[in-house]
C-alpha positions, 0 to 999 in steps of 0.5 A, a space after each residue: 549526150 548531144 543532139 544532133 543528126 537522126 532518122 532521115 536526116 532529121 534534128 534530134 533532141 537532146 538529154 538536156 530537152 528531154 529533161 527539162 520538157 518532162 520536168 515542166 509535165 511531171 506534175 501535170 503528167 497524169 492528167 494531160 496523157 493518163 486518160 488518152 494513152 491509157 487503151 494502149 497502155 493496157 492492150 500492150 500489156 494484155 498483148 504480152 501475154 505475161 507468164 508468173 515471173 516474167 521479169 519485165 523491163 519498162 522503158 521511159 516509165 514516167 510517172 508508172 501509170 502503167 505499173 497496176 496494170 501488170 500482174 503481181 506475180 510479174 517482176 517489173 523493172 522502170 527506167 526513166 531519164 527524168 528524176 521528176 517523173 521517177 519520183 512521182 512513180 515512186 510515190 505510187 509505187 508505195 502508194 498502191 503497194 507495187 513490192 513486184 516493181 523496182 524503179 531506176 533512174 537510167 538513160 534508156 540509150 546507156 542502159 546498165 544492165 547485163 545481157 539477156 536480162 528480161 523476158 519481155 521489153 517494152 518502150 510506151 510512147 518513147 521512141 519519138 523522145 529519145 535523141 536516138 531511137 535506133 540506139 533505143 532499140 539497140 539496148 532493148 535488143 540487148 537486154 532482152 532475152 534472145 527468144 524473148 520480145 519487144 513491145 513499142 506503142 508510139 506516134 508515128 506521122 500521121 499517113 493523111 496530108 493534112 495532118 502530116 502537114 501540121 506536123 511538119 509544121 509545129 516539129 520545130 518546136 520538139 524540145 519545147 514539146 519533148 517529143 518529134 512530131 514528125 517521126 516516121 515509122 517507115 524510118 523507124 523499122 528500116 534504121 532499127 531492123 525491127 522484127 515484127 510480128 504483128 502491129 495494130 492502132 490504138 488509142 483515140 482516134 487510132 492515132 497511136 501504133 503498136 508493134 510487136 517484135 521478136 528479139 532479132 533482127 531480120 535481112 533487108 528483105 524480111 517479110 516482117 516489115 509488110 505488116 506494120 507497112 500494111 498497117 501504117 498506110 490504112 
């Protein structure tokens, strides 16, 4: 799959820069954004509201940091792009005893499964490393059940001048980073038709957002963008 042209006309990452960026951060990983993501991490999963067989699907799980925060009587499915990263999830996984999770190495913009699969959705901190955010969403729509929901906590470009200044400048080096800097929220819900039902901030410093949305897709003129808007702007 090849980079190219995104969101507001930005440059894209590629499979190739995603790979190789979370290849350098696989060990590392847990101690560089454990401790940091991992508020939003369980608020997300608490915001579910996970029922006993629940089946859900995780996208980009990474290192599975997040997998002993399910509960044991969920079904709990992990792709990621990154066989490094999967492999370091696997050994915790066998570690910590994880029989309810299966791990698949898998581009989350291609996605294998069928139709409706899961219950619930959910994308940590991968919207803004993926070369196609929209295609992203896509999937998540289509494997989801079609009354089920979508859960996206990621960095958006911070609202305040300074900050989104600074981000500006260091997006030129987002394949060295693997992850957009510069990646707008307001791009993301207008080009992805993001149904969402509620949004809030998480994580230090409120830098990092999270969304709910239902598993449908509204009108132009749907009234489920304002919050996330709202919420975006404070």
């Amino acid at each position: 799959m090849d980079g190219g042209r995104g969101m507001n006309g930005r440059k894209t990452l590629d499979i190739d820069a995603v790979q190789k960026a979370y290849r350098r951060y696989a060990r590392g990983y847990d101690f560089l954004f454990g401790a940091v993501f991992q508020p939003g991490r369980q608020e997300i999963i608490d915001g579910m509201a996970l029922q006993p067989g629940d089946h859900v699907l995780e996208v980009g799980v990474g290192t599975g940091i997040s997998l002993s925060l399910y509960p044991s009587d969920v079904q709990v499915t992990g792709i990621d792009i990154s066989p490094d990263m999967l492999a370091v999830a696997e050994r915790r996984k066998e570690e910590m005893g994880l029989h309810n999770v299966e791990l698949k190495v898998m581009d989350a913009e291609a996605m294998e499964f069928e139709d409706d699969r899961f219950d619930k959705v959910v994308a940590m901190y991968v919207a803004s490393v993926v070369p196609n955010p929209t295609r992203l969403v896509d999937e998540m729509h289509r494997v989801c059940r079609p009354d089920g929901e979508l859960f996206i906590v990621n960095h958006f470009q911070s609202r305040h001048p300074i900050i989104s200044r600074l981000e500006n400048l260091i997006a030129p080096l987002s394949k060295l980073i693997g992850f957009r800097p510069d990646f707008s929220l307001d791009d993301f819900v207008k080009d992805t038709g993001l149904d969402i039902i509620d949004s809030n901030q998480v994580n230090l410093l409120n830098y990092w957002t999270l969304l709910r949305a239902r598993n449908s897709k509204p009108s132009a003129d749907d009234e489920g963008l304002m919050p996330v808007r709202a919420a975006a702007s404070a």
